[in-house]
C-alpha positions in Angstrom: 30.2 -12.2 30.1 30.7 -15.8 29.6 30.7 -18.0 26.1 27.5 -19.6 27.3 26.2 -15.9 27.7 27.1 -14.6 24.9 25.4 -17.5 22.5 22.1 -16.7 24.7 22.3 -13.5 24.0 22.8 -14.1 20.3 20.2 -16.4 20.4 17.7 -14.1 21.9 18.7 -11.3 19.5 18.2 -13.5 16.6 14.8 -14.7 17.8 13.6 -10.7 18.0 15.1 -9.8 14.9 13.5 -12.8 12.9 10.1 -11.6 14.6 10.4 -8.3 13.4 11.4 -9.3 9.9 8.1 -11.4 9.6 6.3 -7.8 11.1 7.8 -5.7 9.1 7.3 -7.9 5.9 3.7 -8.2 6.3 3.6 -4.5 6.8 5.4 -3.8 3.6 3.4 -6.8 1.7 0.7 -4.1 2.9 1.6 -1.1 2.1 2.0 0.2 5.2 4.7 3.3 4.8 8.0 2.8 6.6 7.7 5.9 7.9 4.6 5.1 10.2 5.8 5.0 13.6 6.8 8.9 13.6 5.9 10.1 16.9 6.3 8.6 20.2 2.7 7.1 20.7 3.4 5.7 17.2 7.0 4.0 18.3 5.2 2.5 21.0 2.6 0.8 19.4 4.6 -0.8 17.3 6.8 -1.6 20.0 3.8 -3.6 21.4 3.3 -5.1 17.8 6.9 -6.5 18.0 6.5 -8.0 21.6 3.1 -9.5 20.2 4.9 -11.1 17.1 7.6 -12.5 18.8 5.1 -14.3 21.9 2.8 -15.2 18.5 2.5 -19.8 18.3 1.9 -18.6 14.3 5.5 -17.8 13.4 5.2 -20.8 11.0 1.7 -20.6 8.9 2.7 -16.7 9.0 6.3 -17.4 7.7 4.2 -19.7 4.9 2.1 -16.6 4.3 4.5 -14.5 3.6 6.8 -16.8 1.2 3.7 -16.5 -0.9 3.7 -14.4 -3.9 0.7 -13.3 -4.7 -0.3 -9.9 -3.2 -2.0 -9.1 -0.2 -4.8 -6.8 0.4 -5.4 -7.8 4.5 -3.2 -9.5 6.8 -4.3 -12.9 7.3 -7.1 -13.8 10.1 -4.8 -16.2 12.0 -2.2 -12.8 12.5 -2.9 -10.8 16.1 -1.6 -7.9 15.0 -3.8 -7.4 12.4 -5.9 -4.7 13.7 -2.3 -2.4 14.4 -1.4 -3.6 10.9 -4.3 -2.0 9.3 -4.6 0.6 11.7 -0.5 1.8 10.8 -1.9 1.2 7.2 -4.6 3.7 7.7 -7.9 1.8 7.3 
């Protein structure tokens, strides 16, 4: 693998795991368990979720959202996984 590989691949990885950072945040802001995605249909929807979050043009205003401090009762209306998020959260 070249140098010039290498950095894209960092770059990508980077990318993913800052998307599923802001995911899991907003999940945990929630009080969606950690535990949620026990069984295989479970680990695939929130394998969806993750894709979703990372193709999402809101990475900023949700970034914003989250450096708030006050607590959250629903994920915001501008967030497209919202419906998985309270779904995983049980409601």
């Amino acid at each position: 693998m070249t140098k010039s590989e290498r950095e894209g691949t960092g770059a990508l990885r980077a990318r993913v795991e800052a998307q599923t950072v802001l995911l899991m945040e907003m999940m945990r802001r929630l009080g969606v368990p950690p535990a949620h995605a026990r069984d295989e249909a479970a680990r695939a929807a929130h394998g969806e979720a993750q894709a979703v979050c990372e193709a999402c043009a809101k990475k900023a205003a949700c970034s914003a959202f989250l450096d708030g401090s006050e607590p959250l009762v629903e994920p915001p209306l501008f967030c497209a996984n919202s419906d998985y998020v309270r779904g995983a959260r049980g409601h």
